[in-house]
C-alpha positions in Angstrom: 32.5 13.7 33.3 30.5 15.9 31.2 27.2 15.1 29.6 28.4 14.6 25.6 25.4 16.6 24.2 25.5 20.2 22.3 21.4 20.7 22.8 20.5 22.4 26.6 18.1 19.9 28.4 15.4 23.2 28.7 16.0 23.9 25.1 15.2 20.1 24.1 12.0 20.2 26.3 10.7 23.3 24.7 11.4 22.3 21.3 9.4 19.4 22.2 6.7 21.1 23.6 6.5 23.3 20.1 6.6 19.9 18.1 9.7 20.6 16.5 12.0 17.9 17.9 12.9 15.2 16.4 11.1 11.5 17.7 8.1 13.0 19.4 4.9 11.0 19.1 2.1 12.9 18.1 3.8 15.8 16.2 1.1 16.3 14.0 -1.2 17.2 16.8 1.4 19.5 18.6 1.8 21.3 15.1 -2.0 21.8 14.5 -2.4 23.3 18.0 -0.1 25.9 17.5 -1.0 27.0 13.8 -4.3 26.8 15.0 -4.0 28.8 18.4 -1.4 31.4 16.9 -4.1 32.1 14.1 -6.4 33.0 16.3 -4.5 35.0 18.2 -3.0 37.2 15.2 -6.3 37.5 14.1 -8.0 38.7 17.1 -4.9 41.4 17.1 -6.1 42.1 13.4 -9.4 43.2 14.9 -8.5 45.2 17.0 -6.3 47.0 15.2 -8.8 47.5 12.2 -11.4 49.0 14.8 -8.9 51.3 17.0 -7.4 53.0 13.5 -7.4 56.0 14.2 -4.5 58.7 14.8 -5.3 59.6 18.1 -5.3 56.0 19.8 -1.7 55.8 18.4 0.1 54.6 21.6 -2.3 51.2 21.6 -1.8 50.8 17.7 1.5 50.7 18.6 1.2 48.5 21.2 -1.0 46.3 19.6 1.4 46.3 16.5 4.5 45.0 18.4 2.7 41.9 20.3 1.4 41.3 16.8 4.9 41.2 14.9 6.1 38.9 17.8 3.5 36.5 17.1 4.1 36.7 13.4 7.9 35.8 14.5 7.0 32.8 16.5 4.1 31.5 13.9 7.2 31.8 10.9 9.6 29.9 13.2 7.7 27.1 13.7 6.6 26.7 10.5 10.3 26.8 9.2 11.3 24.1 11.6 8.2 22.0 10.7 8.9 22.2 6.8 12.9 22.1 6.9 12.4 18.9 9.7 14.6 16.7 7.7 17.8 19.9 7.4 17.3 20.2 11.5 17.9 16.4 12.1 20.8 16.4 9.6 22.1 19.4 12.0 21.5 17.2 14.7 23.5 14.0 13.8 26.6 16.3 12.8 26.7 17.7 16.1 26.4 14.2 17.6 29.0 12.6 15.2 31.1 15.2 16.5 30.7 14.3 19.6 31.4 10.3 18.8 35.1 11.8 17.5 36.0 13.3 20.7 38.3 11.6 23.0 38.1 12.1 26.6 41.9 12.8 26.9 42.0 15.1 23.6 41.5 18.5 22.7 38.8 17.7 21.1 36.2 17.3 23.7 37.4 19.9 25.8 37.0 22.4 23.5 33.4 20.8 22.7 32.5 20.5 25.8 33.7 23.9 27.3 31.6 25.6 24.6 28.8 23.5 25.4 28.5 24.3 28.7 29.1 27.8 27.8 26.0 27.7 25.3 24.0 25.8 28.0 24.8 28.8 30.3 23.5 31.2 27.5 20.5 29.6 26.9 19.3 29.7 30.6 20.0 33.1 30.9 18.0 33.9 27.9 14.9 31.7 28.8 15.7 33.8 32.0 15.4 37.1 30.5 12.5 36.6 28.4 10.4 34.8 31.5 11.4 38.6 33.6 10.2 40.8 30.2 7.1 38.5 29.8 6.2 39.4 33.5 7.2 43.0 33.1 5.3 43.2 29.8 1.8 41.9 31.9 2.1 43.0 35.6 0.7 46.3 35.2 -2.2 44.6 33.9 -2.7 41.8 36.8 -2.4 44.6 39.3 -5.1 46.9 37.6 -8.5 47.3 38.8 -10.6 47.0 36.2 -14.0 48.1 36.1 -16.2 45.4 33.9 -19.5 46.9 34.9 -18.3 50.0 32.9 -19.9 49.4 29.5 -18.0 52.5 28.2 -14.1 51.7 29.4 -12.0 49.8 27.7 -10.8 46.8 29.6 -6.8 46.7 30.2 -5.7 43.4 28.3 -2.6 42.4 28.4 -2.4 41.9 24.5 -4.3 44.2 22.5 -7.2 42.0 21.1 -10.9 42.3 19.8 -13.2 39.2 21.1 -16.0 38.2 19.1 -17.8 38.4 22.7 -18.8 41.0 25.8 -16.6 41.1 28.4 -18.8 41.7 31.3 -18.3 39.9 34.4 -15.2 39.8 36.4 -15.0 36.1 35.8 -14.9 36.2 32.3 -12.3 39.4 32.5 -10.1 36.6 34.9 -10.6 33.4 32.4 -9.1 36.1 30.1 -6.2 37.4 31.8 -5.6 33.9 32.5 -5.1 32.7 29.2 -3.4 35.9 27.7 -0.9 35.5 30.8 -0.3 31.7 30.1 0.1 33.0 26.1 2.5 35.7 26.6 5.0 33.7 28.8 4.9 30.5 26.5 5.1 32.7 22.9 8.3 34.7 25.0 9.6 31.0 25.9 9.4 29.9 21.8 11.0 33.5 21.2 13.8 33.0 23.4 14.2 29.1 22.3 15.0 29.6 18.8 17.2 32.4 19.8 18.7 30.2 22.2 19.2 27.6 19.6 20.8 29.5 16.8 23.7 30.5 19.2 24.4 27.4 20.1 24.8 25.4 17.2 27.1 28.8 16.0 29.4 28.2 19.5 29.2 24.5 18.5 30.6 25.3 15.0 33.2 27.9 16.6 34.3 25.1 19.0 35.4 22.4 15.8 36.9 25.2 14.3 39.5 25.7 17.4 39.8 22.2 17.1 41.3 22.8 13.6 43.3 25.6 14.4 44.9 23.2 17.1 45.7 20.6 14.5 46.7 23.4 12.2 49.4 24.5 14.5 50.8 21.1 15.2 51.0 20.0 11.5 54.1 21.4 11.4 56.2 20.7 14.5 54.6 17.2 15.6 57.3 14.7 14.5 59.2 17.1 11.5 62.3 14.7 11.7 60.4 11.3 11.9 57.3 11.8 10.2 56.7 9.4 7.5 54.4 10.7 4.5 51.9 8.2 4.9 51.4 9.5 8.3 52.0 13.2 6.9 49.2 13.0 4.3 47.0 10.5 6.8 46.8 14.0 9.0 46.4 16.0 6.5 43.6 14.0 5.4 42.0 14.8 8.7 42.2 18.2 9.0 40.4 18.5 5.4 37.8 15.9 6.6 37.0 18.4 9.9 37.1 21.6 7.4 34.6 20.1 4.8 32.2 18.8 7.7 32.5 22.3 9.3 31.1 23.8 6.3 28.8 21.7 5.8 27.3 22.3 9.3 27.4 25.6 8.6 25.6 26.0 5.5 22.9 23.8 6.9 22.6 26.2 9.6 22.4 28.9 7.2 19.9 27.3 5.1 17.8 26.0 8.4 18.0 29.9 9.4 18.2 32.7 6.6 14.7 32.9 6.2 14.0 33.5 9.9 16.7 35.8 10.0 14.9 37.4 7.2 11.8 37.9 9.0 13.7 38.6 12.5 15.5 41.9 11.0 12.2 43.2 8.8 10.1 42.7 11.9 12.9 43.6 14.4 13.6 46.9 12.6 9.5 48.2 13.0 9.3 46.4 16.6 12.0 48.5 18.3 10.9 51.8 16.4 7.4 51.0 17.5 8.4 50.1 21.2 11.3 52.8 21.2 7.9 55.0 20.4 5.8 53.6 23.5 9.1 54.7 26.2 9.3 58.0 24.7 6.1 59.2 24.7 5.2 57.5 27.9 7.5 59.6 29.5 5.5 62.2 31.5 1.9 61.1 31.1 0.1 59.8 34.1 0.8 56.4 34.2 4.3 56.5 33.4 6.2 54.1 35.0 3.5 51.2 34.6 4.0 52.2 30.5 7.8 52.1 30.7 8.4 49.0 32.5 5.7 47.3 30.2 8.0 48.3 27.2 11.5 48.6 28.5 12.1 44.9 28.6 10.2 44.3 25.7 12.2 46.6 24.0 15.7 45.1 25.4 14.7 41.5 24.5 14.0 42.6 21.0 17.3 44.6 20.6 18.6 41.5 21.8 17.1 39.3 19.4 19.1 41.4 16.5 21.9 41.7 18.1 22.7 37.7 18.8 21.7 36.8 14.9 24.3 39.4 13.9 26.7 38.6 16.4 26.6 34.9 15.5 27.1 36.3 11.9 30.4 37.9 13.1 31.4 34.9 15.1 31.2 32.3 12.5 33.2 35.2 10.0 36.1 35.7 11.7 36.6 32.3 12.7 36.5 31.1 9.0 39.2 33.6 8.4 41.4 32.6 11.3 41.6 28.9 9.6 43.4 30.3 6.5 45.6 32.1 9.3 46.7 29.6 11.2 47.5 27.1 8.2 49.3 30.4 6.7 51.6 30.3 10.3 52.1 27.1 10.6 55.5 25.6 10.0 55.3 25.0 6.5 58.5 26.0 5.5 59.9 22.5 7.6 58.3 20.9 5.4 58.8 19.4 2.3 57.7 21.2 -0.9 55.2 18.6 -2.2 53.7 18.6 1.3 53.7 22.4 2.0 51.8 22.4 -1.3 48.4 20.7 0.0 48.0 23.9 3.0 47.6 25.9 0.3 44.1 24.4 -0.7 43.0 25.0 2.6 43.9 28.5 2.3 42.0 29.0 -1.1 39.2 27.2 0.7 39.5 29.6 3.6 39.3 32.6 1.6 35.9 32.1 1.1 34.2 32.9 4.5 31.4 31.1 6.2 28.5 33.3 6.1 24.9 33.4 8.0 22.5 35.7 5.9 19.1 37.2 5.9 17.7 35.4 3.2 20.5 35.1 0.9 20.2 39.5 1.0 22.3 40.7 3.6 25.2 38.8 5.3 24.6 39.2 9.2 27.3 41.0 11.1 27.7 43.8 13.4 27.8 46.4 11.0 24.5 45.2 9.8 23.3 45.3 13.2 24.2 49.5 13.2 22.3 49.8 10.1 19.3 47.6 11.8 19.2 50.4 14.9 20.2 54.0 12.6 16.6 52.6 10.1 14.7 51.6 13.5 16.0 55.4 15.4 14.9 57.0 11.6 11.0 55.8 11.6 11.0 56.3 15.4 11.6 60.0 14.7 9.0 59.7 11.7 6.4 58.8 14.1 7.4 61.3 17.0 6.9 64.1 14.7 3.4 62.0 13.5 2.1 62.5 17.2 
């Protein structure tokens, strides 16, 4: 039998190791660590770019920039998640009274539990991906031989930073490396995890909306002849029940999210021109490939990023609209006037789409997503005739 949760096990951990899930002792303490340790990272980023501003270091400012904005990202998603704590658990005990409705010989937790497993699958593979792009992103660096002697090199760091102290024996360059290299994986793990998350409560939102198409089609041939109306209407009373809980999930999702999504496409959009800058012109300097595989996952990971928020976007669209369809083609005209009359509030309700939006500005879809990569592709070509 399948395990009755929506949540990934890996996705729960990590949540709990960013202090965000619900019932953790200590939360407080979790949450202070990682304002506190993010702001010192930004700010050591800050540094460095302040000192290195200057035109012809562009390809580190660049650099520097997009490890920056991902940080930013991660800081803004936390503190989201920490402030809107209450709308997350609401999200939470939906998903689980949903679950409690499901019979084990019923559609219902089929359909649950086949999109489930399918969000479970998507979330490993994403932790996945971002785990390989976190590697990529630092290997070039572990396999360098630095010089620390060399008071006139700059040291390779896998994150573009300005310490407040001299780097100048090889243990201190390692007990760096070290903790950049622990940094970069875990901020790529919190990157991917809210990712990971948004897509699955979405598939668990799509997956109560087959559910209603399924009652939507039997509405009209289950029992015509026998039907009484107190059983009629006692169905009918269901299937308005499931529609008004599915939008409520959803616009708790959308309220738990719009502001990330916000962030994610104004950040997104100068990320991939700024790493869409770093492949292009590292393409025949020296050190080439080391510069290109640095950047090429990076830059993938990010596309992906944009591309899941407006797919989700999409998603949760057209399945609103197939609701209005599907009580449209049921067998209404079986039915009895007075009783064909109550689809048509469903209908009217159906006409107005679910919708996941970038702060209440822009509703995310894959058109949106096109105008994302045209603006990113317009500054990249801004700063390739900058260079």
């Amino acid at each position: 039998m399948a395990s009755k949760r929506t949540i990934n096990r890996t996705v729960e951990l990590m949540l709990t190791m960013f202090g965000v899930w619900p019932g953790i002792s200590c939360v407080l303490l979790y949450r202070v660590f990682w304002m506190i340790t993010l702001a010192i990272n930004q700010f050591l980023h800050y540094r460095y770019f302040v000192t290195h501003f200057h035109f012809d270091n562009l390809f580190d400012l660049m650099d520097c920039l997009s490890s920056f904005l991902a940080h930013v990202k991660l800081t803004v998603k936390l503190m989201i998640f920490s402030l809107k704590q209450r709308k997350f658990i609401e999200i939470l005990t939906m998903t689980a009274e949903d679950w409690k409705d499901c019979d084990n010989t019923d559609v219902e937790l089929r359909e649950t539990a086949r999109k489930a497993k399918l969000s479970s699958r998507i979330c490993n593979g994403l932790i996945i991906l971002h785990t390989i792009a976190a590697f990529a992103y630092v290997v070039g660096i572990l396999l360098a031989d630095a010089d620390v002697t060399d008071p006139t090199a700059e040291l390779p760091l896998m994150m573009k930073m300005e310490y407040p102290f001299g780097i100048d024996t090889q243990r201190k360059y390692r007990l760096v490396l070290a903790t950049q290299f622990v940094f970069v994986m875990v901020c790529s793990w919190g990157a991917g995890l809210f990712n990971a998350l948004f897509l699955t409560l979405t598939l668990h939102v799509g997956s109560q909306i087959n559910i209603l198409l399924c009652w939507l089609t039997e509405v009209g041939y289950k029992d015509i002849n026998n039907r009484t109306n107190e059983s009629f209407f006692t169905g009918m009373a269901k299937i308005i029940r499931k529609h008004q809980s599915i939008i409520n999930l959803s616009e708790k999702i959308e309220n738990l999210y719009s502001y990330i999504a916000l962030l994610q496409f104004t950040s997104n959009t100068v990320m991939i021109c700024s790493l869409g800058f770093l492949i292009v012109t590292a393409i025949g300097s020296p050190d080439a490939s080391e510069k290109i595989v640095r950047s090429l996952l990076f830059y993938a990971v990010t596309n992906l990023e944009a591309f899941i928020f407006c797919f989700a976007g999409e998603y949760l669209s057209n399945k609103s609209k197939a609701i209005g369809n599907a009580a449209y083609n049921s067998a209404w005209y079986d039915m009895k006037a007075k009783d064909s009359r109550v689809l048509l509030f469903i209908i009217l309700r159906s006409q107005r789409q679910l919708q996941l939006t970038a702060g209440k500005m822009a509703v995310l879809s894959l058109e949106y997503f096109t105008t994302i990569m045209k603006a990113s592709g317009s500054y990249l070509s801004v700063l390739l005739a900058m260079k």
